[in-house]
C-alpha positions, 0 to 999 in steps of 0.5 A, a space after each residue: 500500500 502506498 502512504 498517502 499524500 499527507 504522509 510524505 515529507 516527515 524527514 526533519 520535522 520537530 515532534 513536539 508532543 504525544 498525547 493519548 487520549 485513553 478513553 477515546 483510544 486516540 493518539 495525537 502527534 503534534 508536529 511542526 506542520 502538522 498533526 498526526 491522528 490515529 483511531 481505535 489505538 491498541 499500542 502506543 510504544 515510545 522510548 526516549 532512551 537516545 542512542 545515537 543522541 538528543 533530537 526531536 526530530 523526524 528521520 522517518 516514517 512508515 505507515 502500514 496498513 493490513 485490512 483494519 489495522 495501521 500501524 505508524 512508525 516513527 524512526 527519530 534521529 535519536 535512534 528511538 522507534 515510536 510505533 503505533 497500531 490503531 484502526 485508521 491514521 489521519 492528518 490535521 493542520 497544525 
């Protein structure tokens, strides 16, 4: 499956915060362009131990998509992996 448009592009953006919403299920990633929401959340991994150093920055992403379930990885340039697997992924304006 190829990402979707708003997907691209995540290569040095700023990660400012990660918010669950664990009632509704819903993870907001608030970037410095955008804002990345996932749905119907099931697992929110994000450790912050930065082994290849300090960043708030974006490396890159991928989004994989098999029958109702996404899964939205975050690769930072801090060596750290967030991944998340929810039910549907989208954007908003920042």
């Amino acid at each position: 499956m190829t990402a979707p448009p708003w997907f691209d592009a995540l290569h040095d953006v700023t990660l400012r915060a990660i918010t669950f919403d664990w009632l509704t299920a819903t993870v907001r990633l608030e970037l410095t362009d955008r804002a990345i929401v996932v749905e119907g959340v099931t697992s929110l991994v994000a450790p912050r131990t930065n082994a290849w150093g300090p960043s708030d920055s974006i490396l890159e992403g991928e989004l994989a998509i098999t029958g109702d379930v996404t899964t939205l990885t975050l690769h930072m340039q801090s060596g750290d992996d967030i991944v998340i697997v929810g039910r549907a992924a989208s954007v908003e304006p920042a």
